[in-house]
C-alpha positions in Angstrom: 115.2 54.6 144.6 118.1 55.8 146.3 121.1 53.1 145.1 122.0 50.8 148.1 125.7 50.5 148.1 128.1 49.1 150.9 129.9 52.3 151.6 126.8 53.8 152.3 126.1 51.4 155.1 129.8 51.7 156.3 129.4 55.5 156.5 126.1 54.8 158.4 128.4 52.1 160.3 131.2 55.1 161.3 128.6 57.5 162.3 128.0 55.3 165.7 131.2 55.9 166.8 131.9 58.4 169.0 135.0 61.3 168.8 137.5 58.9 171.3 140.3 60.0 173.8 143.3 59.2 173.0 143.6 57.0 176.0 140.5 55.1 175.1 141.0 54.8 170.9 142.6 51.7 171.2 139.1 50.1 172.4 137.1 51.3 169.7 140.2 50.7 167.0 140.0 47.0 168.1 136.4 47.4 167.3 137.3 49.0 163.6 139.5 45.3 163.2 137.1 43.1 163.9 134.6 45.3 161.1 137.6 45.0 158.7 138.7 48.8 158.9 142.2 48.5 160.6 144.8 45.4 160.1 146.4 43.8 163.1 149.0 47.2 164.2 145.4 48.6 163.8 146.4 50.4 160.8 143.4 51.3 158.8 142.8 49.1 155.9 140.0 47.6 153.7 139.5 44.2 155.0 136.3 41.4 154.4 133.8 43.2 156.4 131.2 40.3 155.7 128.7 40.3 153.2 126.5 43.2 155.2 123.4 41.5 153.7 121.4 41.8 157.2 122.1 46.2 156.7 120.9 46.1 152.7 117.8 43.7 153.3 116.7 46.7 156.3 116.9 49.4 153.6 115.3 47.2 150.7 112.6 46.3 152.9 112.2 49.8 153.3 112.1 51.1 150.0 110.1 48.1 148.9 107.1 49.4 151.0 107.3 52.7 149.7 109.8 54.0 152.3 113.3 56.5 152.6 116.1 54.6 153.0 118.4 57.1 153.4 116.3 57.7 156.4 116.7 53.4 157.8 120.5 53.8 157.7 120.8 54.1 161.4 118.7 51.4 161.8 120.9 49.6 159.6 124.1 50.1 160.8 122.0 49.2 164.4 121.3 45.7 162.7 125.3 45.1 161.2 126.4 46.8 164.4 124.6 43.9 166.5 125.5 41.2 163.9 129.2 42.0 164.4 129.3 41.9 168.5 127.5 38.4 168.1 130.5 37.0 166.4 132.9 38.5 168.6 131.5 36.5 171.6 130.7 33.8 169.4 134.9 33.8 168.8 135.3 33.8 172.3 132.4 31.1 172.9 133.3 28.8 170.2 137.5 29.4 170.3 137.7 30.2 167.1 140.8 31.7 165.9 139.9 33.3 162.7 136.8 34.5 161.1 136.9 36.6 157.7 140.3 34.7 156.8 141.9 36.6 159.7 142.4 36.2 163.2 140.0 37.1 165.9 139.8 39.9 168.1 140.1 37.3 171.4 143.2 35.8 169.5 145.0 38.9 169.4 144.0 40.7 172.5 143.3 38.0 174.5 139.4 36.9 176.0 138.6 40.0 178.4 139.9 42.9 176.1 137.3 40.9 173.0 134.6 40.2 175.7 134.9 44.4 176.2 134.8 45.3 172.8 132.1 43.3 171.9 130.5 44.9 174.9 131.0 48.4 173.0 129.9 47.3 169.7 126.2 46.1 171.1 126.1 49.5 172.6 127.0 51.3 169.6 124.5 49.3 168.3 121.7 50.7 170.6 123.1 54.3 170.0 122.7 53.7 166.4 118.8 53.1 166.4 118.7 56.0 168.6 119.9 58.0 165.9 116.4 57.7 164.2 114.9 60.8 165.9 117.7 63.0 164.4 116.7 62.1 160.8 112.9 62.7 161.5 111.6 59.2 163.3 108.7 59.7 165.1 110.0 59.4 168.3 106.9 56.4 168.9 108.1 55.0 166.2 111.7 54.9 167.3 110.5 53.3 170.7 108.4 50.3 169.3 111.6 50.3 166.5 113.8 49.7 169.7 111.7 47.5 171.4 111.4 45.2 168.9 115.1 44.9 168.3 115.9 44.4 172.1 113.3 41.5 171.7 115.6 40.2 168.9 118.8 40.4 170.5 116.8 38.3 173.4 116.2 35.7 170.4 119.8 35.8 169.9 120.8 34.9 172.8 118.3 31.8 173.2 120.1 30.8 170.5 123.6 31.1 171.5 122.3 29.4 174.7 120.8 26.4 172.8 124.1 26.3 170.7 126.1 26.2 173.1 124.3 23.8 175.3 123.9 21.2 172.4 127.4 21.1 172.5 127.5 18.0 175.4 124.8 16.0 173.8 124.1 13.6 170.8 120.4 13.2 170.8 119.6 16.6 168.9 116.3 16.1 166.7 115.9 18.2 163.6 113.2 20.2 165.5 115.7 21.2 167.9 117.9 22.2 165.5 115.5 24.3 163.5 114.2 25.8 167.1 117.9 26.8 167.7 118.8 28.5 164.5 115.8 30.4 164.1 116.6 32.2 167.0 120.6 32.4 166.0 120.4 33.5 162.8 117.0 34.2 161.4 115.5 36.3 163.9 117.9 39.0 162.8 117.4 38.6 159.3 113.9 38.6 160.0 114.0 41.7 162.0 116.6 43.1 159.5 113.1 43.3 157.1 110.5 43.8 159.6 111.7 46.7 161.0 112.8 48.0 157.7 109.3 47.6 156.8 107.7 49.2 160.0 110.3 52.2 159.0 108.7 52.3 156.1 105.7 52.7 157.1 104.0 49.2 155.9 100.7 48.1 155.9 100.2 44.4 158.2 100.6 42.4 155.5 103.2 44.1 153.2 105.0 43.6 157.2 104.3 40.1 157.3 105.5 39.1 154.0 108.8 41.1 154.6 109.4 39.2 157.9 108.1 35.7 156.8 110.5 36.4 153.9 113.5 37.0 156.1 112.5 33.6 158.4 113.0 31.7 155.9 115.8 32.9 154.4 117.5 32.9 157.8 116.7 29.4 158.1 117.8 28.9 154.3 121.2 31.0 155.3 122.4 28.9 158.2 121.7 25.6 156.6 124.0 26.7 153.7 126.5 28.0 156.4 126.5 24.4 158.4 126.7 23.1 155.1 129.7 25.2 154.1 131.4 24.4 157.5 132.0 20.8 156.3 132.5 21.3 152.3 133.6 25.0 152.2 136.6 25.4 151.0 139.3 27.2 153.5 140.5 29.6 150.5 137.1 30.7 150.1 135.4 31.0 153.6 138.4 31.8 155.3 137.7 29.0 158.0 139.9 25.8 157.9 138.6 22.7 156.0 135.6 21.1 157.8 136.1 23.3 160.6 132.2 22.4 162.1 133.7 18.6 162.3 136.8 20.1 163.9 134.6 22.3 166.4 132.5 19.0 166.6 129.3 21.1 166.1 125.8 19.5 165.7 124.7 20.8 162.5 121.8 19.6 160.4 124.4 17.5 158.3 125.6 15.4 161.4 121.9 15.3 163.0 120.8 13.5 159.8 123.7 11.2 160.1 123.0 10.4 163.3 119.7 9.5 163.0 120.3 7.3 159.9 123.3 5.9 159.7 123.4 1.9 160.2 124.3 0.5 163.6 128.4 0.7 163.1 128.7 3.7 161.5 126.3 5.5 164.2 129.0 4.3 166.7 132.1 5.7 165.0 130.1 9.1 164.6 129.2 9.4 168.4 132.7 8.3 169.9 134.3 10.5 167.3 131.8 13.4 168.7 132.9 12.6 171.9 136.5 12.2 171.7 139.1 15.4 172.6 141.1 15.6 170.8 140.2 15.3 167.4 142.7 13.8 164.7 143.1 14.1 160.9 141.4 10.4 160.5 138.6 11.1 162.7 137.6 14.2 160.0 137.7 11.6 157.1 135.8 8.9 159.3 132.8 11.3 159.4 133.1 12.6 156.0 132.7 8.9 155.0 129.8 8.4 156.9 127.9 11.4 156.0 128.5 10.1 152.3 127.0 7.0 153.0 124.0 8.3 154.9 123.2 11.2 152.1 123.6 13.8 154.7 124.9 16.6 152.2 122.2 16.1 149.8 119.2 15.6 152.2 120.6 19.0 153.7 120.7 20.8 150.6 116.7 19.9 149.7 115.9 21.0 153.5 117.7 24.4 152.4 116.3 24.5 149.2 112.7 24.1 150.9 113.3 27.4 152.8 114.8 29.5 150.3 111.4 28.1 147.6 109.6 29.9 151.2 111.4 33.0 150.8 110.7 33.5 147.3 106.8 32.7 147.9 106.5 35.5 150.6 107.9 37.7 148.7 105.6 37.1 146.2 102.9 38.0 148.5 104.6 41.3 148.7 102.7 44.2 147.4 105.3 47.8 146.9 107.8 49.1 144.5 109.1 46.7 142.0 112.5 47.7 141.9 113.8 47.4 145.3 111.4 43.7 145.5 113.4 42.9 142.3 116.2 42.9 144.7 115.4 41.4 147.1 114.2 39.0 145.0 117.7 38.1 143.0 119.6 38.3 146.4 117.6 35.7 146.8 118.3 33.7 144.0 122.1 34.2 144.8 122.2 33.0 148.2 120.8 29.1 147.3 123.8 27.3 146.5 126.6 29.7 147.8 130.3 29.1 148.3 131.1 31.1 151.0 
């Protein structure tokens, strides 16, 4: 198997972007910050550029059903491409002023310039897949490829939308929770392997293994992420400490709290969730109460529970050992992660 290295998918990243005017390089240089390439005097540089996990699990998938991956790397940088214009209007969405330990492209160039170059990054993404017929893609297979991954970034945005719209109320129930990330976060990882799979070639149920697989880790992923919003530490994330209380999000942790803490401490939680703005004493008020309802533990078992799904899909999976051996340990590494 071809090795799978993160300059590989970078490359496959660059190749989307188009020879630029000089009046017009600024656009797609803002673009190159937000991905970690330039600093802020869009100098180049080599910044965080995430973990790329969505790109790698594509190829994986791929080689894991007997596959090219050399050939999936359009698709791949397709997948990181969309992943990254997500959290550009997620910056704008949510007002957060850093991600990766730096600031955001809104924070610098103000709202309409980042809502613009996230605009260009979801079409470089659609370019990208596009880029499948030129390494020898069926072209049917290119268009049910491309179909599929529009129907994703429809997922995405259900998500976003039920994000965003939980934002104003308290009585969020686990289900809705669980019906909102699976959209936001692990309908691309999902598709990340599906499609790698169907690139691949895969038979229905080497394909259904490879996306069950990536459900579940999703679901696993995000959980860990809420989790990491309240008890990550800022020098390792690069987000401020217990920046979800901050941002007053509804994550798992808080639902649970909500739902089980006694009659007093519900109270505190819910005016402090409704209260603008926040203050230093209101972050250890909540950190209190989600001690005393068990909130951080109960979360870790529900993520535990969809990462011990992830691992039995993919042993279901039926292909090449190595690249399953992979995806496997990834696996392994992502339960219990610090940033």
């Amino acid at each position: 198997m071809k090795h799978i290295s993160d300059e590989s998918i970078r490359q496959a990243m660059q190749s989307a972007f188009p020879p630029a005017d000089a009046r017009v390089t600024m656009f797609y240089e803002m673009q190159e910050y937000h991905l970690g390439w330039r600093n802020a005097q869009l100098e180049p540089t080599q910044a965080d550029s995430g973990k790329l996990l969505r790109p790698r699990f594509c190829l994986l998938a791929c080689a894991a059903v007997g596959g090219d991956p050399q050939q999936a790397e359009p698709l791949a940088a397709a997948i990181q491409l969309l992943h990254d214009f997500s959290l550009i209007h997620d910056d704008i969405e949510d007002h957060s002023p850093t991600r990766r330990g730096r600031e955001t492209v809104w924070k610098l160039w103000e709202v309409p310039q980042a809502i613009n170059v996230g605009d260009g990054m979801f079409t470089l993404a659609q370019l990208s897949l596009f880029r499948l017929a030129e390494v020898g893609v069926e072209s049917s297979v290119v268009v049910e490829i491309a179909r599929r991954f529009n129907q994703t970034i429809i997922r995405l945005c259900e998500g976003q939308y039920l994000d965003m719209s939980f934002e104003q109320r308290l009585d969020i129930s686990e289900g809705d929770y669980l019906a909102m990330i699976s959209r936001k976060t692990a309908a691309l990882i999902a598709a990340a392997a599906g499609l790698g799979a169907i690139l691949g070639n895969a038979n229905r149920e080497q394909a259904a293994a490879l996306y069950n697989w990536g459900e579940a880790l999703g679901l696993a992923f995000q959980i860990e992420d809420d989790m990491l919003g309240i008890w990550g530490a800022e020098a390792v994330t690069g987000k401020p400490d217990a920046h979800d209380i901050w941002g007053r999000k509804k994550s798992l942790p808080i639902i649970h709290a909500l739902a089980h803490a006694d009659a007093e401490d519900g109270g505190k939680l819910a005016a402090i969730y409704q209260k603008e703005p926040l203050e230093a004493s209101d972050i250890q008020i909540v950190l209190t109460i989600l001690e005393r309802t068990g909130s951080q533990g109960y979360t870790a078992g529900v993520a535990k529970f969809y990462h011990e799904q992830a691992l039995a899909a993919l042993a279901d999976l039926q292909g090449e050992a190595e690249p399953i051996a992979e995806l496997h340990a990834l696996t392994k590494q992502l339960l219990g992660r610090v940033k």
